[in-house]
C-alpha positions in Angstrom: 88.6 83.4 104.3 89.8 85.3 107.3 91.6 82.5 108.2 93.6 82.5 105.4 94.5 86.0 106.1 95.3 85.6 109.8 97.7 82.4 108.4 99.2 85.0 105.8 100.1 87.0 108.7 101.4 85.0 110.8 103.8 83.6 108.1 105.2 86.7 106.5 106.0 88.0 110.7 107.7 84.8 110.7 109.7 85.2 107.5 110.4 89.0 108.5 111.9 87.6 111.9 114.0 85.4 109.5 115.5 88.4 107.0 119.1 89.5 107.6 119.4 92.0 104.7 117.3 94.6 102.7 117.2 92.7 99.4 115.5 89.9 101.7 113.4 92.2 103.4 112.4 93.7 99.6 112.0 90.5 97.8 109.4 89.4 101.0 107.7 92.6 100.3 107.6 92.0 96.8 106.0 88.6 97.5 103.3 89.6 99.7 102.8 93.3 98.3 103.6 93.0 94.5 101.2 92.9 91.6 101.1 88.3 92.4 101.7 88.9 95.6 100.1 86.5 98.8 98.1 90.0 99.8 96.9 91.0 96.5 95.6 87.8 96.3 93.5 87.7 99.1 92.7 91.3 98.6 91.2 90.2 95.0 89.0 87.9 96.9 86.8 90.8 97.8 84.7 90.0 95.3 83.3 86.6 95.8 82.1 87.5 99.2 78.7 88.0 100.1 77.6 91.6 100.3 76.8 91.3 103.8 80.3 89.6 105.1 82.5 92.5 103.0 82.0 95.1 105.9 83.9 92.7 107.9 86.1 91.0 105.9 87.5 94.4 104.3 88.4 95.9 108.4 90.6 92.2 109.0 91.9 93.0 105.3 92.8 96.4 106.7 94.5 95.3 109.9 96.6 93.1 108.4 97.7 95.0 106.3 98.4 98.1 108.9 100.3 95.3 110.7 102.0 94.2 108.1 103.2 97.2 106.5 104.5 98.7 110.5 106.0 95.9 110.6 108.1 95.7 107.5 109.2 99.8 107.9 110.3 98.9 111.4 112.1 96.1 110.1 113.3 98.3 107.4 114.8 100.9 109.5 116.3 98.0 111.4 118.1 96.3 109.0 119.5 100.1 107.7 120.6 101.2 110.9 122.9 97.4 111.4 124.0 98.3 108.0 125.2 101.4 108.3 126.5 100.9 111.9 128.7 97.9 110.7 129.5 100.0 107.4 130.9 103.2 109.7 132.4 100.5 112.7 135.4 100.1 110.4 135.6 104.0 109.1 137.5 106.5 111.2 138.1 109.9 111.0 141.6 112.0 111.4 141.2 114.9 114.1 144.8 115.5 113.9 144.7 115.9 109.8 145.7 119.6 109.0 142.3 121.5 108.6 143.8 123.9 105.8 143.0 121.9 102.8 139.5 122.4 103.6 139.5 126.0 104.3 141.1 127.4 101.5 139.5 129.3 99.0 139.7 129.8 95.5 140.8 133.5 94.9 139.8 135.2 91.9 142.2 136.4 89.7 140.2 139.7 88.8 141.6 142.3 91.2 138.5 144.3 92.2 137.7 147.6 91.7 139.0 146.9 87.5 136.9 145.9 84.7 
């Protein structure tokens, strides 16, 4: 049983080493996470272990999981910051654009002091 969950590991690292985008990096953890998912499924297998093999069963369970999840919020944040940095490599911004625009204000057109 814990070898199936040190294999699970192993191959959703590998697939995460594999994603390029976020709707990859979603849909991987939609397939280990989700309500079918690989992790779910092993997780659900709680129950047909002896009593006396839960205690350790349930820390691996834990691990991998802690590792798993790190590991797909660091790929996460990752894959936004190559996004974003290729998304603002082709912006630019106008220091020499006339600042005026910006600054003016909308002036009321009831004089004060009259009601």
């Amino acid at each position: 049983m814990t070898d199936d969950l040190i294999r699970l590991k192993d191959s959703v690292l590998n697939k995460l080493r594999a994603t390029v985008s976020l709707k990859e990096l979603e849909e991987l953890h939609t397939k280990v996470f989700g309500r079918n998912g690989e992790f779910t499924a092993a997780s659900k297998k709680m129950s047909e272990i002896l009593p006396e093999e839960r205690a350790a069963f349930g820390k691996i369970l834990n691990s991998v999981k802690t590792e798993l999840t790190d590991a797909l919020e660091k790929a996460g944040k990752t894959l936004r910051m190559k996004e974003l940095s290729s998304a603002t490599a082709n912006e630019w911004i106008d220091v020499t654009a006339d600042k005026e625009p910006f600054l003016r204000r909308r002036t009321s057109s009831v004089v004060c002091g009259t009601i």
